[in-house]
C-alpha positions in Angstrom: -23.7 -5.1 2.2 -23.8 -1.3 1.6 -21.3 1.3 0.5 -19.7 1.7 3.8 -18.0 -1.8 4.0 -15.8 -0.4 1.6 -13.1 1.4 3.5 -10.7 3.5 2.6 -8.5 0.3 0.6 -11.0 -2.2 -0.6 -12.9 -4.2 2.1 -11.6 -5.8 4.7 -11.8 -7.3 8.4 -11.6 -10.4 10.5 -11.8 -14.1 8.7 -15.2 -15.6 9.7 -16.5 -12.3 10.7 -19.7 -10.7 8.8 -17.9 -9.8 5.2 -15.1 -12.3 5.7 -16.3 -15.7 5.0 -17.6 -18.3 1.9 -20.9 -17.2 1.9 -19.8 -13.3 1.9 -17.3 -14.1 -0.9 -19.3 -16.2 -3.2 -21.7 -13.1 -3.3 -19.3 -11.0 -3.8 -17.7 -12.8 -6.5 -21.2 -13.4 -8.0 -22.4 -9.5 -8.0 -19.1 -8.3 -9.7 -19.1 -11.3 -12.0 -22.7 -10.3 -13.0 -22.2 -6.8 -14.0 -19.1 -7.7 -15.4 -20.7 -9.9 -17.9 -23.2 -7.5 -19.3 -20.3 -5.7 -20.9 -17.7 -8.3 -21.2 -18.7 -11.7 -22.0 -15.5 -12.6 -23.4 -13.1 -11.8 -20.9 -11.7 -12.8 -17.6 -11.4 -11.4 -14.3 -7.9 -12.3 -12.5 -7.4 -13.5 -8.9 -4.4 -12.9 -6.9 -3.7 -12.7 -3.1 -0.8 -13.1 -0.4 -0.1 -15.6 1.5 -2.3 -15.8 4.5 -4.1 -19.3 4.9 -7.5 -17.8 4.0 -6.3 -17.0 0.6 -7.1 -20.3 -0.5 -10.6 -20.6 0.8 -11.6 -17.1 -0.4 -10.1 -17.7 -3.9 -12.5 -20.7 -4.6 -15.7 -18.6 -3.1 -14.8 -15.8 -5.3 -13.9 -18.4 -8.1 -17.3 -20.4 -7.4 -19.7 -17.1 -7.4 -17.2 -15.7 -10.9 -18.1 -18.5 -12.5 -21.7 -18.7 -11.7 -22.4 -15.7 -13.2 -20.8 -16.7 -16.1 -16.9 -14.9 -16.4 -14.1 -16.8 -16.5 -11.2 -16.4 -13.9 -7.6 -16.5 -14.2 -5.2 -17.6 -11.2 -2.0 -15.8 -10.6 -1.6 -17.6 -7.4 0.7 -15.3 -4.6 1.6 -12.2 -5.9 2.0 -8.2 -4.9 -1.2 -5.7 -4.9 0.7 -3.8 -7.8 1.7 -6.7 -10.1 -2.1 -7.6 -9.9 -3.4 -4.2 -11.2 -0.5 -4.4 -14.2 -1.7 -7.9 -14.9 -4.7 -6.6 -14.9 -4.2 -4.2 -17.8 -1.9 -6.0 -19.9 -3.7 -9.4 -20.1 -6.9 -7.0 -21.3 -8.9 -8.8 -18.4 -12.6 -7.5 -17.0 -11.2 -6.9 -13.3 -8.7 -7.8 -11.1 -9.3 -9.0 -7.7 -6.9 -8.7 -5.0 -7.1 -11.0 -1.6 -5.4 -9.3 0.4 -5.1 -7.7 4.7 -2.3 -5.5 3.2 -0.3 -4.8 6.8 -2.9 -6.5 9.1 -2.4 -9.8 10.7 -3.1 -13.3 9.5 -6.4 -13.5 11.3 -7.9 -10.4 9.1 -8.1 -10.4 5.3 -9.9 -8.4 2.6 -10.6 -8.0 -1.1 -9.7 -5.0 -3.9 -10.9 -5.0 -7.4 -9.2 -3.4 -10.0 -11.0 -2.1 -13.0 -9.6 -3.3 -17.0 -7.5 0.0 -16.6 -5.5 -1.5 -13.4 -7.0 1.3 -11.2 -8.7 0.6 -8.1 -12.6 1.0 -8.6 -14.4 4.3 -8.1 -17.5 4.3 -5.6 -20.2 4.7 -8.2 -18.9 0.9 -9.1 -18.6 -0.2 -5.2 -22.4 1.2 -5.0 -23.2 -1.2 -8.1 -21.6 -3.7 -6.6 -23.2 -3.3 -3.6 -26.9 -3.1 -4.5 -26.1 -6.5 -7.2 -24.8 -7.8 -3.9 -28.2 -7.8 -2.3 -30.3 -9.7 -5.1 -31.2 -13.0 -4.9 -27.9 -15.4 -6.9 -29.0 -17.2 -9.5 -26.8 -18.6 -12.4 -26.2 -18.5 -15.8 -27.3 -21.7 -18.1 -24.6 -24.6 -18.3 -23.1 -23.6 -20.9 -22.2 -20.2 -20.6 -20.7 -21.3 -16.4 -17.4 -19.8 -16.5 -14.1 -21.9 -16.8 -10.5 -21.2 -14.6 -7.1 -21.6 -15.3 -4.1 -20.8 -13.7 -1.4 -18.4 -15.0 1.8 -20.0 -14.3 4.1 -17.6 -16.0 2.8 -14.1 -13.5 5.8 -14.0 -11.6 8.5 -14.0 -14.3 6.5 -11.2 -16.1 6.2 -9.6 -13.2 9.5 -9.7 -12.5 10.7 -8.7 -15.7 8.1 -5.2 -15.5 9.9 -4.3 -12.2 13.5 -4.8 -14.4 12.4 -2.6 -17.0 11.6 -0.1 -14.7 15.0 0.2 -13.4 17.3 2.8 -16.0 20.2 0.8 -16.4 22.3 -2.2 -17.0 21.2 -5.7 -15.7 24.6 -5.2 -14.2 23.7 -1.7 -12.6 23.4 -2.7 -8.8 26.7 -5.3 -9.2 28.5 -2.9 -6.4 25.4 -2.9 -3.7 24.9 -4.9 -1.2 20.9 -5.2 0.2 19.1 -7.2 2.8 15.7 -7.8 1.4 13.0 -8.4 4.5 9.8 -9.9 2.9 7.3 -9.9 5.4 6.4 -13.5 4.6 4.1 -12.3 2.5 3.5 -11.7 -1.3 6.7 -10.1 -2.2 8.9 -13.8 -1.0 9.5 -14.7 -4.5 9.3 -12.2 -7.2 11.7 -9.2 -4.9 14.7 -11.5 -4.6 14.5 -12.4 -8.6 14.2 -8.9 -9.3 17.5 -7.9 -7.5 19.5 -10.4 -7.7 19.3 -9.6 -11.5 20.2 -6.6 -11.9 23.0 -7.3 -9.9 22.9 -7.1 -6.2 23.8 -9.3 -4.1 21.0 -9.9 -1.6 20.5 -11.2 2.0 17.2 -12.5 2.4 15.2 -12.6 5.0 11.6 -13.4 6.1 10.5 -14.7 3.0 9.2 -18.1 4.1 5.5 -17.7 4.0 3.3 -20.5 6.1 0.4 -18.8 5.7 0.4 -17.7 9.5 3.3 -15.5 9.8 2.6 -13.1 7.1 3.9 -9.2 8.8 4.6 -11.1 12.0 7.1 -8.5 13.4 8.7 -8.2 10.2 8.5 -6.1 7.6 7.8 -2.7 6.6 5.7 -2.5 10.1 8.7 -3.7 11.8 12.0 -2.2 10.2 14.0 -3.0 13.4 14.8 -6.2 12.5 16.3 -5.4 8.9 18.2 -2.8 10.5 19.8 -5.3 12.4 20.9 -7.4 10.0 21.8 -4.4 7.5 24.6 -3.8 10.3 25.4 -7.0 10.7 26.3 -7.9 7.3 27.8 -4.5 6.3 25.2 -3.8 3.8 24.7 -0.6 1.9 21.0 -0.7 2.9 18.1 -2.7 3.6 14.5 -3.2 2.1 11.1 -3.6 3.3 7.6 -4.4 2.1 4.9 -5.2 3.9 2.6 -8.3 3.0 1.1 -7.3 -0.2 3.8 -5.9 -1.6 2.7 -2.3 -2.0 4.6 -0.3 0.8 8.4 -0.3 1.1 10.2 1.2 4.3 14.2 1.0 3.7 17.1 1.6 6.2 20.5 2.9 5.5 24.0 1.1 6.4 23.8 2.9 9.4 20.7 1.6 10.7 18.5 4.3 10.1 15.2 3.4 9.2 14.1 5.6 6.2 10.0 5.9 6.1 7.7 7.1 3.1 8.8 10.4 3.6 12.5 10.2 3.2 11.8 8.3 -0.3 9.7 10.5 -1.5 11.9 13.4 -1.3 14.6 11.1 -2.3 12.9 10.6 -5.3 11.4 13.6 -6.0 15.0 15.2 -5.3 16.1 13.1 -8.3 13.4 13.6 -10.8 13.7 17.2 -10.1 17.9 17.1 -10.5 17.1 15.5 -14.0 14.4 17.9 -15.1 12.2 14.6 -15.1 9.4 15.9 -12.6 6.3 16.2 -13.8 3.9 18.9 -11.8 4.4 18.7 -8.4 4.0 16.4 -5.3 1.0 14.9 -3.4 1.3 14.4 0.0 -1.1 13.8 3.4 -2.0 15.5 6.2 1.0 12.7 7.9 3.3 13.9 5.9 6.6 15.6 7.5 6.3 19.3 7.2 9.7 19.2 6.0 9.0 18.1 2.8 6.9 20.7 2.3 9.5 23.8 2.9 11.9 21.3 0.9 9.7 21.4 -2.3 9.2 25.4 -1.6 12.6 25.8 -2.0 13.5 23.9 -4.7 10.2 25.3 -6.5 7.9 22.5 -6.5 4.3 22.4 -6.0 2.9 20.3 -3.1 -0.5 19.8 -1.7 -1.8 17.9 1.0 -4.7 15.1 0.8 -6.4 13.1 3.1 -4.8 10.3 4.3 -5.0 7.0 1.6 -3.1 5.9 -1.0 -6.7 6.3 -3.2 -6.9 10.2 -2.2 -3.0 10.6 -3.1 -3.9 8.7 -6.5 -7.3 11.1 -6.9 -4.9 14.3 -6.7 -1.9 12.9 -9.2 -4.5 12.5 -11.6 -6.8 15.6 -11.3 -3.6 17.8 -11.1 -1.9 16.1 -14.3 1.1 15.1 -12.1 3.1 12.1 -11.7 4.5 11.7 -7.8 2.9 11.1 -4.2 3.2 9.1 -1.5 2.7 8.6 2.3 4.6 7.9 5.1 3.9 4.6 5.6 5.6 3.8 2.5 2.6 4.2 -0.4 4.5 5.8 -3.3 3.1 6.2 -6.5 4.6 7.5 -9.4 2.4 7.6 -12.5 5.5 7.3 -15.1 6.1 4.4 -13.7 3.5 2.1 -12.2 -0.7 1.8 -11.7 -0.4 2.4 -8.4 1.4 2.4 -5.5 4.3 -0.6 -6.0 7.0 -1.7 -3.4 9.6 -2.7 -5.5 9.7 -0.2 -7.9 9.8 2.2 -5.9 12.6 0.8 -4.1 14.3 0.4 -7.6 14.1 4.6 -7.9 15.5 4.9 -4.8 18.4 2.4 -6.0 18.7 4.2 -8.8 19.0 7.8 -7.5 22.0 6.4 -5.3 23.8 5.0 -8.7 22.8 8.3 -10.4 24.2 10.3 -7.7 27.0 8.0 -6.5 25.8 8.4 -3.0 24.0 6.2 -0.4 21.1 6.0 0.8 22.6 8.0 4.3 23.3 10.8 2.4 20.7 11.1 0.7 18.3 11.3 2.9 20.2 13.5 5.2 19.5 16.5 3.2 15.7 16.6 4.7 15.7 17.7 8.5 12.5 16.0 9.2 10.7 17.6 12.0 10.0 15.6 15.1 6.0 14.1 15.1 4.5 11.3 17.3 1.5 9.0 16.6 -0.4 7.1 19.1 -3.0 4.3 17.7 -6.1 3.8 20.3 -8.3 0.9 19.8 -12.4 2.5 19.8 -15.3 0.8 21.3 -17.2 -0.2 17.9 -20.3 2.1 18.4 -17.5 5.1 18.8 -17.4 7.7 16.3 -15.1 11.1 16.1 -17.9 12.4 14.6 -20.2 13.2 17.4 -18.0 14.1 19.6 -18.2 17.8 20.7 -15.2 18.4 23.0 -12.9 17.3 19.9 -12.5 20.9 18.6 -11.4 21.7 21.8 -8.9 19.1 22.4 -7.2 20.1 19.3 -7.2 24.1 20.0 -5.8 23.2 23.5 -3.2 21.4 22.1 -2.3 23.4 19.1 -1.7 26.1 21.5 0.5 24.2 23.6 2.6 22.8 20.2 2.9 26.9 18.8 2.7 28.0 15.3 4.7 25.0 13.1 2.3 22.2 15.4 -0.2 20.2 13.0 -2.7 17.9 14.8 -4.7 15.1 12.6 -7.4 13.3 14.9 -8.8 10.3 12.8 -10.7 7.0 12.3 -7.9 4.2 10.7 -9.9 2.9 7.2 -8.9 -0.4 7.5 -8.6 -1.1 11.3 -10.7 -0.4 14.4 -8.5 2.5 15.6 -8.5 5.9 16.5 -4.8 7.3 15.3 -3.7 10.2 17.1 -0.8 12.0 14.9 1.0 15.6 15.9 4.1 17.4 14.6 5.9 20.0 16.1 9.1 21.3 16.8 10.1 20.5 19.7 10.1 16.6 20.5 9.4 16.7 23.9 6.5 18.9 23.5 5.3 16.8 20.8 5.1 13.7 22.5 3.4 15.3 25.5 0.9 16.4 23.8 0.2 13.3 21.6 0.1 11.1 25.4 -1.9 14.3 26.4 -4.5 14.3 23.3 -4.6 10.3 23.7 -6.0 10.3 26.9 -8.4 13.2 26.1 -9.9 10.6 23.1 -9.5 7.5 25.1 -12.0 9.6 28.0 -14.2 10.0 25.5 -14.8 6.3 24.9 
């Protein structure tokens, strides 16, 4: 195990596979446990995960090599990325360990720790984690084995952090109605408590997890569906996570789906409107260049990362400011949560439209997003974009062809074997030409 199995979110790949599997996990368990334990005896180190069938057998490995080096675990059982890294901080534990695919498929999982602070681990701690990983496991005397128990009341104060976030009334979102689409995954049974109390009244659907249908054309990944519904009840809007509970994608009562990018200007819109906008904005290089002469206009600073929710996070906190996000849904807003959390950011987004008396329509109306197109290509494994000399000159080519607004981003996926081929332009049919034409440049390369 060495630095570079941890991606760009944790580590992560196909159950059974190399890094995937008892053996891997017990390790793993047993190298963070051990450096854990030099500085904190005394605490825990918390568990959660989603709901994919491997959970369970990757919790006890995890649990087994924890306990051997001598911490003691607490299980939260089924529960969002986000409420992990609050649990984290609040219950004062050692770590947090997420199991957890995100927006893959059943057949993958993965694992992200948490440091006592509820933020994701910085590489200097991967890299001790790594090198502990490769030492020979040995464990701690009988009496000082570590001991688990299981946190039954997580959800409800889970549930009651994503109320508090919400500024308003219990009553507050009485007059909406939402259709909630839970991907089957980790989100199934704390997002309809939340809304339903403050009010809504709320449609539910795909939140019946079997442990094999977790983001199975559901979801953030697949709005369609929710739209659907949204229209068939009359709804004001819809909601998406995907299965961990840390993206949302929503859709308006017209059927529109509304990506990353439309909340985060929503949001950002309504800080702003309030004088409640700390700094500026982080974006990526994905995000609509819209936003961007948006912010310039209403005078607020906005700077492009790389893409990741961890490189979003990295900026926010070396510029001193609050919001960022992606388009896949990744919002983060510092006031307000650890990281990057679903439902409360959903819960902004509600409560800009009570602020504002407006939907979510008209909102998000107000940002003429400019047309872009990405194409995801599966790479051979020995593949890299690295060592590839003609790249430079696929991108000149086609920036030429797209004029001087075109943006081209050319890039390995972090947490899936895929080459992602993004472009933005203004003119739609020029930009999907050239992302076809650009694809099939890479895919001659393989």
């Amino acid at each position: 195990m060495d630095k570079s199995l941890f991606g760009t979110d944790g580590i992560r790949g196909p159950v059974g596979g190399d890094l995937i599997n008892p053996e891997s996990m017990l390790k793993l368990g047993w190298a963070l446990g051990t450096l854990l334990y030099q500085q904190h005896p005394d605490k825990q180190v918390l568990i959660g995960k989603d709901t994919r069938i491997s959970g369970y057998m990757l919790e006890s490995a995890l649990q087994a090599g924890l306990a051997a080096a001598g911490m003691n675990i607490g299980l939260l059982g089924p529960m969002p990325t986000p409420a992990i890294a609050y649990l984290t901080r609040t219950l004062r534990a050692a770590a947090g360990i997420v199991i957890s695919a995100s927006h893959n498929p059943f057949t993958d999982n993965g694992i992200k720790i948490f440091d006592a602070s509820g933020s994701k681990i910085d590489d200097a701690f991967e890299q001790a984690i790594s090198k502990q990983y490769t030492q020979t496991l040995t464990v701690v005397p009988s009496p000082l084995i570590g001991r688990a128990r299981r946190f039954l009341s997580a959800p409800a104060r889970y549930i009651e952090r994503c109320k508090s976030r919400f500024n308003g009334p219990d009553t507050a979102l009485s007059g909406l109605h939402i259709v909630l689409d839970c991907a089957h995954g980790a989100t199934y049974l704390i997002a309809p408590c939340v809304f339903k109390e403050l009010g809504a009244t709320v449609t539910v659907q795909h939140a019946e997890p079997n442990g094999f249908n977790i983001n199975q054309k559901c979801g953030a990944l697949y709005p369609q569906q929710l739209a659907q519904t949204v229209l068939s009840e009359q709804a004001d809007c819809g909601i998406a996570f995907d299965g961990d509970g840390d993206r949302v994608i929503m859709v308006d009562h017209t059927g529109q789906v509304c990506d990353g990018d439309h909340l985060l200007y929503l949001i950002a819109q309504d800080l702003h409107r309030q004088g409640e906008l700390k700094g500026g904005v982080v974006g990526t290089h994905m995000t609509n260049g819209a936003l961007e002469s948006v912010f310039k206009n209403l005078k607020v600073p906005f700077e492009r990362v790389a893409v990741g929710d961890r490189h979003v996070m990295a900026q926010l906190k070396h510029n001193g400011w609050q919001l960022g996000g992606e388009p896949s849904g990744h919002l983060i807003d510092l006031n307000q949560t650890l990281s990057g959390d679903g439902i409360i950011a959903a819960l902004q987004v509600l409560n800009a439209m009570v602020n504002q008396d407006s939907s979510l329509h008209a909102l998000t109306a107000t940002l003429p997003k400019l047309p872009q197109a990405l194409i995801n290509l599966t790479r051979p494994t020995d593949f890299s974009l690295d060592t590839q000399p003609n790249l430079s000159k696929i991108k000149t080519d086609a920036l030429e062809q797209l004029g001087k607004s075109g943006r081209i981003l050319i890039r390995n996926s972090g947490t899936e074997p895929l080459v992602r081929v993004f472009v933005e332009g203004q003119d739609p049919v020029k930009v999907e030409h050239t992302a076809r034409t650009v694809s099939e440049e890479i895919e001659a390369l393989f």
